[in-house]
C-alpha positions as CSV (number, residue, x, y, z in Angstrom):
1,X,90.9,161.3,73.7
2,X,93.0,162.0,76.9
3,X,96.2,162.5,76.5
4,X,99.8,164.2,77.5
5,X,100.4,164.8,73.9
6,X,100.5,163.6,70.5
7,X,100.5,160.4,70.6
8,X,100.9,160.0,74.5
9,X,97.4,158.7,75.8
10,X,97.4,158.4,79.7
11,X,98.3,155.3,81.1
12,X,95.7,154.8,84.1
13,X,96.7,152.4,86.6
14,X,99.4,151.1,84.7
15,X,102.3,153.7,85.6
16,X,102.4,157.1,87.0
17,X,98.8,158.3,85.8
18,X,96.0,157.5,88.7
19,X,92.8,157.2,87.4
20,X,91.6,160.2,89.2
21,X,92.7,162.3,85.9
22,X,90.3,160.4,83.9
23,X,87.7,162.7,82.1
24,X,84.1,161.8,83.3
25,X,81.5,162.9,80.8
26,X,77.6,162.2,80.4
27,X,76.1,161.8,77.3
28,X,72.4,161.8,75.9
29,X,72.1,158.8,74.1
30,X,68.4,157.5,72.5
31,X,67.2,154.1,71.2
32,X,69.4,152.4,68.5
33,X,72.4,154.8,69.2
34,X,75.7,153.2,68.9
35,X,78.2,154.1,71.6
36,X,82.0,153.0,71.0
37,X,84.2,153.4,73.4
38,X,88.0,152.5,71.9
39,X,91.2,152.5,73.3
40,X,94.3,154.0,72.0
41,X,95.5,150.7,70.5
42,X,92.0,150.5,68.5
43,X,92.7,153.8,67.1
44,X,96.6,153.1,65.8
45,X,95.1,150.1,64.2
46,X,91.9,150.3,62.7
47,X,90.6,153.6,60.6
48,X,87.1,154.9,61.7
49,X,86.0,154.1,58.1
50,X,86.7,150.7,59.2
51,X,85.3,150.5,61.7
52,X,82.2,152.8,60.6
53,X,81.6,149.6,57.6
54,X,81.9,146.7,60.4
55,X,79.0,148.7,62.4
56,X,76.9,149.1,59.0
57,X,77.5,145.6,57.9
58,X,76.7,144.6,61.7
59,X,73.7,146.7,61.5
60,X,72.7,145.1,58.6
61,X,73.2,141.7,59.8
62,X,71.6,142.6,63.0
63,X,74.7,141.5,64.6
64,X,74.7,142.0,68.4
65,X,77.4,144.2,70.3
66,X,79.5,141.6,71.6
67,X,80.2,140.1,67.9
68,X,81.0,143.7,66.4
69,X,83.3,144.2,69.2
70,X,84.9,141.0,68.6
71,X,85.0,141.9,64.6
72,X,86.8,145.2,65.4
73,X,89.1,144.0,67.6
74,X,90.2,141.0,65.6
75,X,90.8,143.3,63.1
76,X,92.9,145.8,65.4
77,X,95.0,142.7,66.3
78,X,95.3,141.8,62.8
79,X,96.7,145.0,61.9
80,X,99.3,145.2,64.7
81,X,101.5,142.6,63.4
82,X,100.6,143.4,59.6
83,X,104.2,145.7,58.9
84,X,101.9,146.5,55.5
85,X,99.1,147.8,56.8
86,X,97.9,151.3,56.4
87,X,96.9,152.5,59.6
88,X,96.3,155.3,61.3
């Protein structure tokens, strides 16, 4: 993750932060690899063993990106307005 510091992501194109700074990286991927690419409000809301049992289950219910995308993120947005929730 990019960031300033704890808990400070950059903000590109929002404020100050021009998307120049961005990090490009290349990756090796191969068939049946599973890329996820999450943003710093996935990762205050939803713990990777979360999300790790939403991409088995979706696996196993050969589920297709788009609905395990929508799974995690309903649960991310779930867990921002749960004051209970044990996040990250």
């Amino acid at each position: 993750m990019q960031q300033r510091g704890f808990n400070c992501p950059y903000q590109l194109g929002n404020c100050k932060d021009n998307p120049s700074v961005a990090q490009e990286m290349e990756i090796n991927i191969e068939k049946d690899d599973i890329l996820i690419v999450e943003t710093d409000g996935m990762l205050d809301n939803v713990n990777e063993s979360e999300i790790e049992e939403i991409v088995r289950r979706g696996m196993d219910e050969k589920l297709k990106a788009e609905e395990l995308a929508s799974q995690i993120g309903n649960i991310a947005l779930y867990n921002s307005f749960d004051r209970f929730a044990d996040t990250p």
